[in-house]
C-alpha positions in Angstrom: 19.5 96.3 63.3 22.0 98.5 61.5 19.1 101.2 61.3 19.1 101.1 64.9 23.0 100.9 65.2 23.2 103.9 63.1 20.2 105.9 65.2 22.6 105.3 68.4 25.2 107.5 65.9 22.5 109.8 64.9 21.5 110.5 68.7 25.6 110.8 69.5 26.8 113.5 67.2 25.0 116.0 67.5 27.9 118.4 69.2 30.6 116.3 67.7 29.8 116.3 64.2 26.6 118.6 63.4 27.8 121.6 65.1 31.3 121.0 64.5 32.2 124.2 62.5 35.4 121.9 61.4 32.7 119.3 59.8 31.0 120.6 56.4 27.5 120.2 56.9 27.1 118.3 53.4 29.6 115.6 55.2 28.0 115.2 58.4 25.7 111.6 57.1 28.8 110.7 55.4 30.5 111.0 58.8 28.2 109.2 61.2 28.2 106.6 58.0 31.9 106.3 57.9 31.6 105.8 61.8 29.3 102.7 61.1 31.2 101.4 58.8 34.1 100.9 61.4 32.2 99.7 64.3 30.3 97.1 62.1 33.6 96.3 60.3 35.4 96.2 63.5 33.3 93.4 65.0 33.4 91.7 61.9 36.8 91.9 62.1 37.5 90.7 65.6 35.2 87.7 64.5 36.8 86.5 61.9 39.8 86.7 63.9 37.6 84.4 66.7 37.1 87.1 68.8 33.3 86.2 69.4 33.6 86.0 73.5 35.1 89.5 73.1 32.5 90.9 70.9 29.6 89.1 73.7 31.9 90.5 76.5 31.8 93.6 75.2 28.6 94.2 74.4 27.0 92.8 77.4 29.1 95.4 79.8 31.2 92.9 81.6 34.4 95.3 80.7 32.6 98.2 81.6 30.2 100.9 80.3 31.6 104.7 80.7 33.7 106.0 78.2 37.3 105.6 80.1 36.0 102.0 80.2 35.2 101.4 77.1 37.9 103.4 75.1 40.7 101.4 76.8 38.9 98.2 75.5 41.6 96.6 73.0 38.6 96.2 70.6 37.2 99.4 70.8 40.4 101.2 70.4 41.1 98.9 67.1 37.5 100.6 66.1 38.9 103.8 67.1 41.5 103.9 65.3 40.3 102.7 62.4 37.7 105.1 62.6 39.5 108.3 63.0 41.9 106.8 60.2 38.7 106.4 58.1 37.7 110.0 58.8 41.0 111.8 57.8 41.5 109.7 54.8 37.5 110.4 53.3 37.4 113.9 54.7 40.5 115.7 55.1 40.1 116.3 58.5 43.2 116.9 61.3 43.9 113.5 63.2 42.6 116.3 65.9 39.5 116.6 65.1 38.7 113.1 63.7 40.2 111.8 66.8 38.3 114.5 68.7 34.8 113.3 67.1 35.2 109.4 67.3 36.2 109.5 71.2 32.9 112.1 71.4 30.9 109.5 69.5 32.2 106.2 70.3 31.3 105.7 74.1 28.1 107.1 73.7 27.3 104.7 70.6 28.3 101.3 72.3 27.0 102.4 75.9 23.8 102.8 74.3 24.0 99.7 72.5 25.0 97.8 75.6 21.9 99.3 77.4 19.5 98.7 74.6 21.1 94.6 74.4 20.6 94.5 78.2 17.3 96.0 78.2 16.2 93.1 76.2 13.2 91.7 78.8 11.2 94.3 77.7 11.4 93.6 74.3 11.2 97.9 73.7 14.3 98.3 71.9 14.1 95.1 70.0 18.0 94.2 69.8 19.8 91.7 71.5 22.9 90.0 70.7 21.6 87.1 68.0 19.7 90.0 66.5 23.1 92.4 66.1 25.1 89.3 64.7 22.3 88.4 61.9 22.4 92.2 61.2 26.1 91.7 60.6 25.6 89.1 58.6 23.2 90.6 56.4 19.9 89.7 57.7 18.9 93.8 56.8 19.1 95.6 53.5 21.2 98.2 53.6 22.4 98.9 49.9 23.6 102.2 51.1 26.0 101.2 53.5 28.0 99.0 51.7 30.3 101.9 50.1 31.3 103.0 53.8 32.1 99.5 55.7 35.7 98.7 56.0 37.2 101.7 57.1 35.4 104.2 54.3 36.7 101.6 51.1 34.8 101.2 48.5 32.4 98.1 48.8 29.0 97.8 46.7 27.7 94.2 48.3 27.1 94.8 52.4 25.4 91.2 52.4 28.3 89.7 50.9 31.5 91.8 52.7 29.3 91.0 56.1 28.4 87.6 55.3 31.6 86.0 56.5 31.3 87.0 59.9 31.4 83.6 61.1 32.4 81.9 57.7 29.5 82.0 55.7 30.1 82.7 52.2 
């Protein structure tokens, strides 16, 4: 699930980070990493914090799928935030351009997300909204990821740092 999570990056950033003359090239996988990082550690987050009608809300469109919509989400600004945070801290960059890169990024990564969990009758993109939570709670191996989840800290055990999504330790 967080393969396809970080595809949806991949597919997302390919003005806002790979031709960004402001974005090393031997950073740009650290980048879209860093940006999965806060979206995964942002829903963990906001589920922790019992947020878990938000999260479904959210990602099932109710609020809204164009950018403008999602952006002034409360959650996804948190994300947001963290994110650019994340990126200036790891990288060096301007709160500019780090800011410029997650709100280029962002909308297009959960809009897709929200199409590929609606799109779930035909079984094509095989997500939907059970699937994404088990992701988050380490249902995939993902040994690489680990260093960039909570807002580009160091962490060596995704499994575990996801794993109390909803209390399971």
């Amino acid at each position: 699930m967080l393969d396809q999570l970080l595809g949806l990056i991949q597919q997302n950033s390919q003005q806002a980070i790979v031709q960004n003359p402001e974005v090393p090239n031997e950073h740009n996988e650290d980048v879209m990493h860093t940006l999965l990082g806060s979206i995964t550690g942002g829903l963990q987050q906001q589920a922790q914090s019992g947020n878990i009608s938000e999260i479904s809300n959210l990602l099932s469109g109710s609020h809204g799928t164009s950018g403008n919509a999602l952006m002034n989400n409360p959650m996804v600004s948190s994300i947001a935030s963290n994110a650019i945070s994340a990126i200036m801290q790891k990288f060096g960059l301007s709160n500019q351009v780090a800011g410029g890169i997650v709100s280029s990024v962002l909308p297009g990564v959960l809009g897709g997300l929200i199409g590929k969990l609606g799109n779930n009758n035909s079984n094509s993109s095989g997500m939907d909204l059970g699937g994404l939570l088990g992701g988050l709670l380490g249902g995939s191996n993902h040994s690489n990821l680990g260093r960039d989840m909570a807002d580009g800290k160091q962490s060596t055990d995704l499994t575990g740092m996801l794993g109390g999504l909803f209390g399971n330790k």
